[in-house]
Every structure is written in structure tokens, then in C-alpha cells.
Biopython code that builds the backbone (N, CA, C, O; Angstrom):
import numpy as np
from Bio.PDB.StructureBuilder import StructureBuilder

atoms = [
    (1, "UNK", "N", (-19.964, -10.273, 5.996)),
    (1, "UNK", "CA", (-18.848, -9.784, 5.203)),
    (1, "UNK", "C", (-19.382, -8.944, 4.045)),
    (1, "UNK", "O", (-20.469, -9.212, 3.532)),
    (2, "UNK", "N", (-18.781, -8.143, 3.719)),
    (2, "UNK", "CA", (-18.729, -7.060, 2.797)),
    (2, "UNK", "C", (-18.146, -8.089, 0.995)),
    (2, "UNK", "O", (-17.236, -8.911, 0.893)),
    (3, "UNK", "N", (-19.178, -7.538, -0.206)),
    (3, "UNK", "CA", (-18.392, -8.023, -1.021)),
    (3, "UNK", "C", (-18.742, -6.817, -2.413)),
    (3, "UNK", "O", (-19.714, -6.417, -3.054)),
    (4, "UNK", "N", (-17.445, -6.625, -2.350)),
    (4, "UNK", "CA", (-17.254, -5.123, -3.701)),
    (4, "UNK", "C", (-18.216, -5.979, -4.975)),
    (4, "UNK", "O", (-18.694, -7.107, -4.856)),
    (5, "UNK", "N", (-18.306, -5.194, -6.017)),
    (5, "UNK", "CA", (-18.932, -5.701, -7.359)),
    (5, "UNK", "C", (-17.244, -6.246, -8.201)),
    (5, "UNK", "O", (-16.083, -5.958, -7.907)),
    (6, "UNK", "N", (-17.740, -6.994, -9.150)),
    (6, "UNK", "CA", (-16.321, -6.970, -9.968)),
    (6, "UNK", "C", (-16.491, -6.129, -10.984)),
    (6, "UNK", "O", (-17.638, -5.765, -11.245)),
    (7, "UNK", "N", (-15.252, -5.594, -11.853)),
    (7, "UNK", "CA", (-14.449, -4.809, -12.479)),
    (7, "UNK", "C", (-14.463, -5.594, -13.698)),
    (7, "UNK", "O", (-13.765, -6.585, -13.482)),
    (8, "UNK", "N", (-14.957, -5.622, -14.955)),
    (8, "UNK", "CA", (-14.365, -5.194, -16.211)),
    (8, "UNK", "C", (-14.246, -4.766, -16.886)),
    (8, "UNK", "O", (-15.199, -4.423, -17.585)),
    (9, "UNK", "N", (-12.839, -4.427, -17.221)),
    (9, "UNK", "CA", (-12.271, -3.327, -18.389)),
    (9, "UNK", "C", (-11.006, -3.882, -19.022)),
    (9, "UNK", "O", (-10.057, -4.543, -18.600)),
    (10, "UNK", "N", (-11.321, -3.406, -20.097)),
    (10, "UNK", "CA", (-9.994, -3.634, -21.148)),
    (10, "UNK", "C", (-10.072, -5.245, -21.248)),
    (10, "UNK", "O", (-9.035, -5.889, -21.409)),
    (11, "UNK", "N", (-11.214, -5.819, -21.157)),
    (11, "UNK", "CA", (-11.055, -8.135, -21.576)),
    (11, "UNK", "C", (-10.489, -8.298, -19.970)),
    (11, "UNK", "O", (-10.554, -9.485, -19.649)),
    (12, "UNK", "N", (-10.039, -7.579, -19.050)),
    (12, "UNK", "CA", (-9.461, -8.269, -17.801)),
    (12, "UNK", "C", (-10.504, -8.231, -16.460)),
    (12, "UNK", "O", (-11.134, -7.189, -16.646)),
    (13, "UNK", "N", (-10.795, -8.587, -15.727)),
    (13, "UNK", "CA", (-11.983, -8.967, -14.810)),
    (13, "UNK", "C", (-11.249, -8.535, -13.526)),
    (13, "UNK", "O", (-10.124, -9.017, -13.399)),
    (14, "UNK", "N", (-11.750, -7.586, -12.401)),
    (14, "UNK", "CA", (-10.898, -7.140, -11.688)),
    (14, "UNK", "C", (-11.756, -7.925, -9.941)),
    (14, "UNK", "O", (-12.958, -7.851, -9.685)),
    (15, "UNK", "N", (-11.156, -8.300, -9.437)),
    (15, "UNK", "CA", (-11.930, -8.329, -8.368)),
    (15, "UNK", "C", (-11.381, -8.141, -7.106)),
    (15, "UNK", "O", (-10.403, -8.814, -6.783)),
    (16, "UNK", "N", (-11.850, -7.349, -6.363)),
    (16, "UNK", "CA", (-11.208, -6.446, -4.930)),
    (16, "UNK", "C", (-11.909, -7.322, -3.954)),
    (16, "UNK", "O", (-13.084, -7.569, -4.227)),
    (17, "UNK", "N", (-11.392, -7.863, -2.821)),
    (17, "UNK", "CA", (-11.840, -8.130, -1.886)),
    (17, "UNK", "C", (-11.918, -7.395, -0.468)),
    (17, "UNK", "O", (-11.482, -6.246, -0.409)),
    (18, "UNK", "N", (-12.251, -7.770, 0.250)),
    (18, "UNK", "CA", (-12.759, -6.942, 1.147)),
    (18, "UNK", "C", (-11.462, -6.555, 2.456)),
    (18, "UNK", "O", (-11.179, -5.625, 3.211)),
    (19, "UNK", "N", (-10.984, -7.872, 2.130)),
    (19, "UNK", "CA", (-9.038, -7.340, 3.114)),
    (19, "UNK", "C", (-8.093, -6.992, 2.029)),
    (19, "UNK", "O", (-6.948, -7.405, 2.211)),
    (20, "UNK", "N", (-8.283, -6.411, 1.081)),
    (20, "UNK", "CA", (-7.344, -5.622, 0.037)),
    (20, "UNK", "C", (-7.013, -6.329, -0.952)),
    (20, "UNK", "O", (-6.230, -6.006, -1.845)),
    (21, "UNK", "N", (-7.555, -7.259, -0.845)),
    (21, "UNK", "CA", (-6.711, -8.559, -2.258)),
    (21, "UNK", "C", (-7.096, -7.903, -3.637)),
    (21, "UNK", "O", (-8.213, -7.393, -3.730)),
    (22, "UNK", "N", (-6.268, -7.885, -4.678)),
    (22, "UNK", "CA", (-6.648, -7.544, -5.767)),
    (22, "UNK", "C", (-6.546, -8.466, -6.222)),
    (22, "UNK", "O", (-5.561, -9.125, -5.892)),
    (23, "UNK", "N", (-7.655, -9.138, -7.402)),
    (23, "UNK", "CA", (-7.319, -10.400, -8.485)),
    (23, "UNK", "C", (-7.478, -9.502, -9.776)),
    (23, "UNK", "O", (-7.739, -8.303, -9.874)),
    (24, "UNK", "N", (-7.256, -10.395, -10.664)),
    (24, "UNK", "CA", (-6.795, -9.990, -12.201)),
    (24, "UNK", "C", (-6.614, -11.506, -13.098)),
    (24, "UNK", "O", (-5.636, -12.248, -13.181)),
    (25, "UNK", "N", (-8.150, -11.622, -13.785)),
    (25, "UNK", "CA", (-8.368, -12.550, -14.481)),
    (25, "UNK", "C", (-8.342, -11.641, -15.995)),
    (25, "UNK", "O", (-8.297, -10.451, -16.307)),
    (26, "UNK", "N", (-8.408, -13.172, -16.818)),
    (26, "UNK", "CA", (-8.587, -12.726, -18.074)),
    (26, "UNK", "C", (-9.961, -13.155, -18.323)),
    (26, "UNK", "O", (-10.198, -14.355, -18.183)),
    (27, "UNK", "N", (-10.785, -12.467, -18.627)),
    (27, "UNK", "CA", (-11.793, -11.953, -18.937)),
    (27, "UNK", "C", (-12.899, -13.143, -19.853)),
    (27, "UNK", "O", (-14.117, -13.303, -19.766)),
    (28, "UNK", "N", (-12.247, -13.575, -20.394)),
    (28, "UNK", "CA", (-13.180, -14.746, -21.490)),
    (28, "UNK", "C", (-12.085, -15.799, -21.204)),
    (28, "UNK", "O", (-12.410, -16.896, -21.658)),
    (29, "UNK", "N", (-10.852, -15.792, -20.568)),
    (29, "UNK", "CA", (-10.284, -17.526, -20.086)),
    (29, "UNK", "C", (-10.877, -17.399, -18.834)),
    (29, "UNK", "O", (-11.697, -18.310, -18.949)),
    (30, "UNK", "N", (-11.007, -17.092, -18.085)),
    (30, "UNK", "CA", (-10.930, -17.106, -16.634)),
    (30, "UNK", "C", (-9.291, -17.286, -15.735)),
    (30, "UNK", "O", (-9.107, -17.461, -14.531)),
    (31, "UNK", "N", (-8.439, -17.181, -16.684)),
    (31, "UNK", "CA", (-7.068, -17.293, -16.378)),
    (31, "UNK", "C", (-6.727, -16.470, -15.543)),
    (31, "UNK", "O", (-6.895, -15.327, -15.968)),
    (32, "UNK", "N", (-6.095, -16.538, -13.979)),
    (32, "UNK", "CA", (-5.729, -15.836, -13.430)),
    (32, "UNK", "C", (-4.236, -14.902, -13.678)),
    (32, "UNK", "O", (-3.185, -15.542, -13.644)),
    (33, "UNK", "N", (-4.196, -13.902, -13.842)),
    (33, "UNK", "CA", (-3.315, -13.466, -14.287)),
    (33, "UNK", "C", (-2.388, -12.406, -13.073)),
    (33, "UNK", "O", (-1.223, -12.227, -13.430)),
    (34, "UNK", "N", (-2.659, -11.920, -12.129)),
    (34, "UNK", "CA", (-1.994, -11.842, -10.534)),
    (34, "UNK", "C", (-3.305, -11.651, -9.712)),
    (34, "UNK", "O", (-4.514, -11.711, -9.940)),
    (35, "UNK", "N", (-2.538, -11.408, -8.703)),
    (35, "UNK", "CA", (-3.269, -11.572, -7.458)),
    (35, "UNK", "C", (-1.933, -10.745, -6.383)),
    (35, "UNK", "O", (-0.796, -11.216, -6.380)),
    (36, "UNK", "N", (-2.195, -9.838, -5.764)),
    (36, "UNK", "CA", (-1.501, -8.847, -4.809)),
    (36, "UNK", "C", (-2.728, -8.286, -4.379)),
    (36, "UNK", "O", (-3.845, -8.220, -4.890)),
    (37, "UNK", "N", (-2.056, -7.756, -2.914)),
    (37, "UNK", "CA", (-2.940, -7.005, -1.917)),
    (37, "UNK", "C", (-2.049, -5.883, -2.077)),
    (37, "UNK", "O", (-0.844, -5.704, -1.896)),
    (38, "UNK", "N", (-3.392, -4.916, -2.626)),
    (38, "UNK", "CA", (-3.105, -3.199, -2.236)),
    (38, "UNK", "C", (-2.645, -2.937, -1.103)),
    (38, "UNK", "O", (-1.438, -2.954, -0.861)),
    (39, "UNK", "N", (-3.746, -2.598, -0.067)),
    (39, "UNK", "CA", (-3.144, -2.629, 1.122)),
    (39, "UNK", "C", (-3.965, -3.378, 2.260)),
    (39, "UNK", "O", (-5.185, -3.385, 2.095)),
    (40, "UNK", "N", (-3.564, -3.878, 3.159)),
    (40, "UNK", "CA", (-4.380, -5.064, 4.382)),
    (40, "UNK", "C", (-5.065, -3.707, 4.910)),
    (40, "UNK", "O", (-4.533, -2.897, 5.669)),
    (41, "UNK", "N", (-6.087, -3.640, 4.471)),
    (41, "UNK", "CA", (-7.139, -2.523, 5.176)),
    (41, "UNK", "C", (-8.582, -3.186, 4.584)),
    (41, "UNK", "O", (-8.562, -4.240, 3.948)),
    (42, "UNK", "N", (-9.770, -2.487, 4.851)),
    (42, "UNK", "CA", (-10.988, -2.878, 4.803)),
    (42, "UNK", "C", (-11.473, -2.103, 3.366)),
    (42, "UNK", "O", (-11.427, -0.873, 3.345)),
    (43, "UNK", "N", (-11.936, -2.845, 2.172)),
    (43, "UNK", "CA", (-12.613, -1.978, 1.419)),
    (43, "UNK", "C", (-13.720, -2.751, 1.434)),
    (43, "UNK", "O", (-13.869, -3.964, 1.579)),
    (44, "UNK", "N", (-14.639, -1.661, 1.225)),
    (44, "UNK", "CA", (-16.264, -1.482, 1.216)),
    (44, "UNK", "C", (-16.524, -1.397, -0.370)),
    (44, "UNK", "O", (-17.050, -2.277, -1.051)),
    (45, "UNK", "N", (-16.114, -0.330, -0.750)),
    (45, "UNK", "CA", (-16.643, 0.290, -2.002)),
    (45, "UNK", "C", (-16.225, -0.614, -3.129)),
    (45, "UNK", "O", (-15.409, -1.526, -2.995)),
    (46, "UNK", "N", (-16.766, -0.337, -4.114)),
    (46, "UNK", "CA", (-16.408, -0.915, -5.675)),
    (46, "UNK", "C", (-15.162, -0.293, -6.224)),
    (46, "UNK", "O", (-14.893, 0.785, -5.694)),
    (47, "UNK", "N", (-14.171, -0.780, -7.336)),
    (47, "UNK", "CA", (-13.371, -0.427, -7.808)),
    (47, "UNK", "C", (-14.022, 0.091, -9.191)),
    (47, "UNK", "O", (-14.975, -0.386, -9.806)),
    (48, "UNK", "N", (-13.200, 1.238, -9.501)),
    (48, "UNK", "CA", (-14.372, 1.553, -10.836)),
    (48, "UNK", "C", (-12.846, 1.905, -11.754)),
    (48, "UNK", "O", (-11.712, 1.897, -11.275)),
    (49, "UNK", "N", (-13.238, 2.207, -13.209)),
    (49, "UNK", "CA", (-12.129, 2.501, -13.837)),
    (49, "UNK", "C", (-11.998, 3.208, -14.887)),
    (49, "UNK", "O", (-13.030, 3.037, -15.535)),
    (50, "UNK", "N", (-10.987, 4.241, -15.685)),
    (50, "UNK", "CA", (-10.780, 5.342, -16.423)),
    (50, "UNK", "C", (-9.934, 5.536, -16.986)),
    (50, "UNK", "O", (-9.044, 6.039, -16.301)),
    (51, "UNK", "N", (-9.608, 5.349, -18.314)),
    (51, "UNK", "CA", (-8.708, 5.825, -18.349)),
    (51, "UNK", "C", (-6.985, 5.334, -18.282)),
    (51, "UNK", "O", (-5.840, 5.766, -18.413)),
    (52, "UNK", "N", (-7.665, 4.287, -18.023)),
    (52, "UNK", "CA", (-6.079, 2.790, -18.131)),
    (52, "UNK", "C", (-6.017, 2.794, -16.465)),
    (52, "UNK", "O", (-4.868, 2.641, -16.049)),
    (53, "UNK", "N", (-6.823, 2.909, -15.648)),
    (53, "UNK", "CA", (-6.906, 3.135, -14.180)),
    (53, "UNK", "C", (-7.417, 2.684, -13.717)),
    (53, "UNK", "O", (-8.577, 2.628, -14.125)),
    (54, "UNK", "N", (-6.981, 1.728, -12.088)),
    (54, "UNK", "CA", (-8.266, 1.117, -11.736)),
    (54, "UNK", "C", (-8.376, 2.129, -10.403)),
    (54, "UNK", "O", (-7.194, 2.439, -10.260)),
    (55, "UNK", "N", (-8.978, 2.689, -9.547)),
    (55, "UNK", "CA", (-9.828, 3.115, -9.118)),
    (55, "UNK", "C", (-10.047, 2.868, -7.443)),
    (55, "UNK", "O", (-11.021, 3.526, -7.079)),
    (56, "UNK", "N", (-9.490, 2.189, -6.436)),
    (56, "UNK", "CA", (-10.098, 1.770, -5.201)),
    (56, "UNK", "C", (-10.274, 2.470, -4.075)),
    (56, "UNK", "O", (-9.154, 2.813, -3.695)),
    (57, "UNK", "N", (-11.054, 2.838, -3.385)),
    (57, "UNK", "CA", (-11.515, 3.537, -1.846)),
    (57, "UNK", "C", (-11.115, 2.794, -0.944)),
    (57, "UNK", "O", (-11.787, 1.768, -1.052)),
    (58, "UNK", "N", (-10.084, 2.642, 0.288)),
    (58, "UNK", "CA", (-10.146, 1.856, 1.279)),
    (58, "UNK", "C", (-11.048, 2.588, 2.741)),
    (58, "UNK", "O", (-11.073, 3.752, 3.139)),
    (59, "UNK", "N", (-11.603, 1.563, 3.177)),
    (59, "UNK", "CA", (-12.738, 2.359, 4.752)),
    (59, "UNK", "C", (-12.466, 3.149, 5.512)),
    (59, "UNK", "O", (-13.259, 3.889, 6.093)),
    (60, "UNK", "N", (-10.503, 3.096, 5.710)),
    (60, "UNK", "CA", (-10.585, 4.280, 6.194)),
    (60, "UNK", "C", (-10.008, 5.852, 5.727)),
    (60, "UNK", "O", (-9.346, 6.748, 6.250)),
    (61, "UNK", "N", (-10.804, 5.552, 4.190)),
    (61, "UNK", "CA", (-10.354, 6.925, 3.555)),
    (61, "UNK", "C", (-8.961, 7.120, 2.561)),
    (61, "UNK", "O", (-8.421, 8.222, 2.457)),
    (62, "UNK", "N", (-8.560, 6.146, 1.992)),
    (62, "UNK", "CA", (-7.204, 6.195, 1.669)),
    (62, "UNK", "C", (-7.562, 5.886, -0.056)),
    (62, "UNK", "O", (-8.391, 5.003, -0.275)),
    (63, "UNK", "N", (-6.934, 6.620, -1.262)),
    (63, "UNK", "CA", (-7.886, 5.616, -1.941)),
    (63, "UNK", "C", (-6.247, 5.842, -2.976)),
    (63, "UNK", "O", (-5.353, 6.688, -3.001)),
    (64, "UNK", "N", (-6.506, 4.731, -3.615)),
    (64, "UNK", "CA", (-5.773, 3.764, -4.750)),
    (64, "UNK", "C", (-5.820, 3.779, -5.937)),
    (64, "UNK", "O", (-6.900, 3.685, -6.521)),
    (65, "UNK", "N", (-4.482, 3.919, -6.676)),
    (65, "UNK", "CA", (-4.424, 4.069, -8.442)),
    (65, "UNK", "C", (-3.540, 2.857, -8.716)),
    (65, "UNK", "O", (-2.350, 2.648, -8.479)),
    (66, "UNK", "N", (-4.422, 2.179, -9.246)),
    (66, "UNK", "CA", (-3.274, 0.692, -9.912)),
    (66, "UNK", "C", (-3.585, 0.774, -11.233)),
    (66, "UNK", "O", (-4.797, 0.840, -11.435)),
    (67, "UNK", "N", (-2.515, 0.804, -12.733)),
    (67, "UNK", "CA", (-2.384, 0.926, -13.681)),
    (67, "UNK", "C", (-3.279, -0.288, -13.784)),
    (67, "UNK", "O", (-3.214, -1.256, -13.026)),
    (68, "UNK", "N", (-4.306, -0.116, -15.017)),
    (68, "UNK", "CA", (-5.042, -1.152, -15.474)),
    (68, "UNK", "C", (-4.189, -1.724, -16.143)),
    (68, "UNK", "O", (-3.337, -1.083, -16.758)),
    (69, "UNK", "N", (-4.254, -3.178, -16.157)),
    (69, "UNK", "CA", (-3.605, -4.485, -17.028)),
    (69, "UNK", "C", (-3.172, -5.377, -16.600)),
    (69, "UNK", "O", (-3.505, -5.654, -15.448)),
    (70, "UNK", "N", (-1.960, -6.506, -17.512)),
    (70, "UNK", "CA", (-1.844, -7.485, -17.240)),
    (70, "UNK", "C", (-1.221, -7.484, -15.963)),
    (70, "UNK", "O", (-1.606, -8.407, -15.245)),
    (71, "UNK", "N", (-0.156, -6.533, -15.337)),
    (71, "UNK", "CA", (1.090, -6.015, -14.684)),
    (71, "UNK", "C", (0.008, -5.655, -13.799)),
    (71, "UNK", "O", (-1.082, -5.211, -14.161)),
    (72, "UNK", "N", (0.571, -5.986, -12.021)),
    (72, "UNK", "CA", (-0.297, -4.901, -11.395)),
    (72, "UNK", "C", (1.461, -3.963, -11.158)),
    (72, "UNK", "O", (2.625, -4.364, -11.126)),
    (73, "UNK", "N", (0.766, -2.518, -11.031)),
    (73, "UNK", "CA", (1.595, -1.289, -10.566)),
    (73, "UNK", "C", (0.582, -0.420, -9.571)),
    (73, "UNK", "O", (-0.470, 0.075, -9.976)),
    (74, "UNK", "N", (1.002, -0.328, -8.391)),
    (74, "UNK", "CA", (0.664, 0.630, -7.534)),
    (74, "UNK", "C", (1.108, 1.994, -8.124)),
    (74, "UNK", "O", (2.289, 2.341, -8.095)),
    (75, "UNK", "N", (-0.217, 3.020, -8.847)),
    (75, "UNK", "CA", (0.565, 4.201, -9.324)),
    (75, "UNK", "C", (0.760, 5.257, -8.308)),
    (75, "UNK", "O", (1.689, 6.064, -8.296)),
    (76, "UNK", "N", (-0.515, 5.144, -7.187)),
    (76, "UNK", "CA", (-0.424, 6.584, -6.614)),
    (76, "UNK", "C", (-1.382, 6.244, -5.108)),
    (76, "UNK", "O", (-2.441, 5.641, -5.284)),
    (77, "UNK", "N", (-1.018, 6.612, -3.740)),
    (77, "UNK", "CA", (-1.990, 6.217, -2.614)),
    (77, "UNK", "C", (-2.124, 7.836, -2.174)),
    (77, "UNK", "O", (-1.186, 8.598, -1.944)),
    (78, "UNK", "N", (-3.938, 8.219, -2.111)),
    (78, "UNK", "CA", (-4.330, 9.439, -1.822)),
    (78, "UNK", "C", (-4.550, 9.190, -0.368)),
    (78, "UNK", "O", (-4.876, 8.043, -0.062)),
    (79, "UNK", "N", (-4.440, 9.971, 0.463)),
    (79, "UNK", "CA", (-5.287, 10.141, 1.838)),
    (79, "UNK", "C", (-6.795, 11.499, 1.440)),
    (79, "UNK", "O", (-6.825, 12.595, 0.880)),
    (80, "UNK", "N", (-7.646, 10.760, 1.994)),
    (80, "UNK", "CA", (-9.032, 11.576, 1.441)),
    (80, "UNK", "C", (-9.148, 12.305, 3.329)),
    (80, "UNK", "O", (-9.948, 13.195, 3.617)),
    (81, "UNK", "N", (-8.399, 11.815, 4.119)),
    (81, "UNK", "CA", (-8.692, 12.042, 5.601)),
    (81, "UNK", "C", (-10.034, 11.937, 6.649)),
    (81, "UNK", "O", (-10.369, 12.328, 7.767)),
    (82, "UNK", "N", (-10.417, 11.364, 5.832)),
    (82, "UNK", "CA", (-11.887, 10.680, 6.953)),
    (82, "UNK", "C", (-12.449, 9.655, 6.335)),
    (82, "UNK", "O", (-12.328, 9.595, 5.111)),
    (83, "UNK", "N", (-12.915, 9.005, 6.782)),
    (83, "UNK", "CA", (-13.912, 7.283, 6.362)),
    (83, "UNK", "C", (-14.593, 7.687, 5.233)),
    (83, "UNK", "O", (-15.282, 8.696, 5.081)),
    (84, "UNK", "N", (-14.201, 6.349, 4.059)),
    (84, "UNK", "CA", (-15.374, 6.772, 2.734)),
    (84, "UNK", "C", (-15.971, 5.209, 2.964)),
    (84, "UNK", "O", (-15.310, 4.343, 3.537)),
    (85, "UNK", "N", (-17.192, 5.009, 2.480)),
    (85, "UNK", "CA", (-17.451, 3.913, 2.333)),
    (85, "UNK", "C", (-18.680, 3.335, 1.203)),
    (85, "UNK", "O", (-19.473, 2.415, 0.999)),
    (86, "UNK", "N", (-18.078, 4.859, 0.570)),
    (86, "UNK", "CA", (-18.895, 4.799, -1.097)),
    (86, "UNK", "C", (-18.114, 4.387, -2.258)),
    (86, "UNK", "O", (-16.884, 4.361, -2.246)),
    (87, "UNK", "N", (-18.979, 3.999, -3.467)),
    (87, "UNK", "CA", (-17.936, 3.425, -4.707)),
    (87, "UNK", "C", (-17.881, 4.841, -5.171)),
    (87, "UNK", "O", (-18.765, 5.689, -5.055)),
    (88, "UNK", "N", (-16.651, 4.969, -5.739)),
    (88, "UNK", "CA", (-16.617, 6.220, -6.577)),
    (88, "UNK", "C", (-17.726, 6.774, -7.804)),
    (88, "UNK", "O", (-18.830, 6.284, -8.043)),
    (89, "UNK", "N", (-17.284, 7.569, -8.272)),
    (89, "UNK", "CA", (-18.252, 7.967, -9.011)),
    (89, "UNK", "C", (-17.143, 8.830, -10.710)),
    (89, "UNK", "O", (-16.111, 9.395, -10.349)),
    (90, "UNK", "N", (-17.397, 8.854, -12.129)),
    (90, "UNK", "CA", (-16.489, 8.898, -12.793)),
    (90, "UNK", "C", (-17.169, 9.729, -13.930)),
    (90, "UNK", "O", (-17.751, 9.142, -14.843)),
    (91, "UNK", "N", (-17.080, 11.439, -13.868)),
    (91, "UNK", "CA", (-18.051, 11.725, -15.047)),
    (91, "UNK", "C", (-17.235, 12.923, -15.171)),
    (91, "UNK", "O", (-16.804, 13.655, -14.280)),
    (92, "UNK", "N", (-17.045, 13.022, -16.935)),
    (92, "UNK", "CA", (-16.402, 14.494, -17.209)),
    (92, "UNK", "C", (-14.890, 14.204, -17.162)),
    (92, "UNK", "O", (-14.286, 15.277, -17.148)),
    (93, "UNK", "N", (-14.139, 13.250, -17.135)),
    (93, "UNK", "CA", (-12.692, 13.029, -16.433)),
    (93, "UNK", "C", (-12.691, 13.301, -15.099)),
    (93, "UNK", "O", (-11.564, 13.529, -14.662)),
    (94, "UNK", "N", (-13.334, 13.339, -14.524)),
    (94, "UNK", "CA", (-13.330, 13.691, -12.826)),
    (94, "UNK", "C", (-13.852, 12.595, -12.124)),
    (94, "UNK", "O", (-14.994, 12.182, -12.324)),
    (95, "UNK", "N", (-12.935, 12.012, -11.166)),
    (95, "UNK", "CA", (-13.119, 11.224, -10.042)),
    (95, "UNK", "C", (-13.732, 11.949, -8.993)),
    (95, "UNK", "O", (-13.210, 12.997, -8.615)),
    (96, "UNK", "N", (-15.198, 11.352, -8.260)),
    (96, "UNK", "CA", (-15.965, 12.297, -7.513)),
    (96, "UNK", "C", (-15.804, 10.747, -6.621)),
    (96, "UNK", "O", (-15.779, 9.574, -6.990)),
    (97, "UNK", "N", (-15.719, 11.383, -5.360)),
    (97, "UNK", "CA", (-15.565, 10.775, -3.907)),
    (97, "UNK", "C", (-16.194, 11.397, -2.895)),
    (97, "UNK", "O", (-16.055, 12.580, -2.583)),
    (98, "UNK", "N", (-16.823, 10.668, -2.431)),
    (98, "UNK", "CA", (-17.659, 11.016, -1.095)),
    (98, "UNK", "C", (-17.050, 10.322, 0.456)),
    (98, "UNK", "O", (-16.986, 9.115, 0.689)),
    (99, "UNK", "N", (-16.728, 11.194, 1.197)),
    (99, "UNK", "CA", (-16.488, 10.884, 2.485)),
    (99, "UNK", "C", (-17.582, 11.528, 3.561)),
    (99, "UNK", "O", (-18.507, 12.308, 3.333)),
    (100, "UNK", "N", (-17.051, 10.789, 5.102)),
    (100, "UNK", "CA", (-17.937, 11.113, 5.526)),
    (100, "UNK", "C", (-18.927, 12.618, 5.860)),
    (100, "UNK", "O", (-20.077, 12.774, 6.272)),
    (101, "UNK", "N", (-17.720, 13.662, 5.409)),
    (101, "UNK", "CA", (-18.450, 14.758, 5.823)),
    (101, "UNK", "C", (-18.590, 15.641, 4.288)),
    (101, "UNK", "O", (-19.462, 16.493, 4.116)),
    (102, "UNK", "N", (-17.530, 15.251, 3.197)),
    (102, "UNK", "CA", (-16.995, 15.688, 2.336)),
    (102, "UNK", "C", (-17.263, 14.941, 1.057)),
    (102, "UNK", "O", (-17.180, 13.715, 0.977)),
    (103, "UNK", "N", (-17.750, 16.135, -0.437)),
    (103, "UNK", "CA", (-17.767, 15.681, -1.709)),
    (103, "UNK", "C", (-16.540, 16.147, -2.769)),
    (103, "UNK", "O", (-16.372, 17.140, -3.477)),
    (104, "UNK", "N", (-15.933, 15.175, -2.565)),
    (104, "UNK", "CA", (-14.906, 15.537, -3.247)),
    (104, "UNK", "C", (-14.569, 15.335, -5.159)),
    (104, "UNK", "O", (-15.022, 14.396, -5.813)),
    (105, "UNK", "N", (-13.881, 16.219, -5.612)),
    (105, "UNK", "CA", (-13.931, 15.802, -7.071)),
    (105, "UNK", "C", (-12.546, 16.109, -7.611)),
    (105, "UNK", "O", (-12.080, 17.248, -7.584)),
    (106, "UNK", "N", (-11.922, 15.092, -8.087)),
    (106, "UNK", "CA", (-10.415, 15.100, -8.571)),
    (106, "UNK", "C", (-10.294, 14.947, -9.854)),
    (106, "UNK", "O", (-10.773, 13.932, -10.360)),
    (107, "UNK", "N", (-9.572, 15.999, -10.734)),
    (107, "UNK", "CA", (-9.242, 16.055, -12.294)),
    (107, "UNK", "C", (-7.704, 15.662, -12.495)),
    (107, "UNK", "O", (-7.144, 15.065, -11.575)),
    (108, "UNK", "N", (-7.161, 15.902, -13.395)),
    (108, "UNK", "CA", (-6.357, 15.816, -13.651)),
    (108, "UNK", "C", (-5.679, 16.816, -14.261)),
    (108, "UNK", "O", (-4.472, 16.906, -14.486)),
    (109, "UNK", "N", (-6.665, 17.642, -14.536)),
    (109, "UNK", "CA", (-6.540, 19.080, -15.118)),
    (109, "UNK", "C", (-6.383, 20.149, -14.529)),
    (109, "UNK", "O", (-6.305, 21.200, -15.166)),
]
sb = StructureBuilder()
sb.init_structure("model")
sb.init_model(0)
sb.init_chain("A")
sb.init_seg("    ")
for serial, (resi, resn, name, xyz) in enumerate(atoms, 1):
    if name == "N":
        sb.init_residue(resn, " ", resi, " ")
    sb.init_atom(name, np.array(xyz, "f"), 0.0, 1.0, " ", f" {name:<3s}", serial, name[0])
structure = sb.get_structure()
């Protein structure tokens, strides 16, 4: 089995599992604070974060914006269109993604 790194940002502890589960602890309680699945797909990669954003790649290319915090909110689901099975990458305000054939880099600008 595959196991992502955990996530913290903002005092909250993020941890992605590998069939989509998102957890959401508090950070110095260990208090669980939700638990929802993004989506029942396979992630590989690490969740990384920016910006009040958390960040996720699913394996087969699909990748995920959940508002960082207490609340989970699904903000936004990208199709990248081919298998990623790298953690993102976060420099400059730009989300850089690697798929299998493709380097991709997303601003906001």
C-alpha cells in the first residue's frame, strides 16, 4: 500500500489516504475535526498547501482544491488528462504538476 506524507498548515494536520479519505485533526489536540472522502480513487502523491488551499493529485490525473480549515469544502476538481503520480510542487504562486508525459504549471494570474 501506498502512504501520502501528512499535511500541516494553519495548527490543522491533514492526512490523505490512499482511497481518498481526507482527515483533519487539530494539530497540538490531536482532535479529529472531519473526515470525508474527496473522491474513491487512488492517490499516490502528497497533499501540499497555499494559500488557504489544500492541494491533492488523484492517480488517475484528476487533481483537487479543498479550502484549508476547520470546514472541509470541495473548491474546484481539475482533469490534468493523463496519470500523475507525483506530489505537487508550489513556487512563485504557481502550482507545478507533473504528469505522465506533461509539466504543467497553474497560476492564478
Amino acid at each position: 500500500a501506498y502512504m501520502t506524507s501528512v499535511l500541516v498548515y494553519d495548527s490543522l494536520l491533514y492526512r490523505l489516504r490512499w482511497n481518498g479519505s481526507l482527515s483533519c485533526f487539530d494539530a497540538r489536540t490531536g482532535e479529529t475535526i472531519y473526515k470525508e472522502t474527496v473522491h474513491p480513487s487512488s492517490f499516490i502523491a502528497s497533499p501540499v498547501a497555499s494559500d488557504g488551499k489544500i492541494y491533492m493529485v488523484s492517480e488517475i490525473g484528476d487533481l483537487y482544491i479543498v479550502k484549508a480549515g476547520r470546514e472541509y469544502k470541495l473548491q474546484k476538481k481539475l482533469a490534468l488528462g493523463e496519470v500523475s503520480l507525483v506530489t505537487p510542487a508550489i513556487s512563485e504562486g504557481m502550482l507545478i504538476l507533473r504528469t505522465a508525459s506533461r509539466l504543467i504549471a497553474v497560476s492564478e494570474h
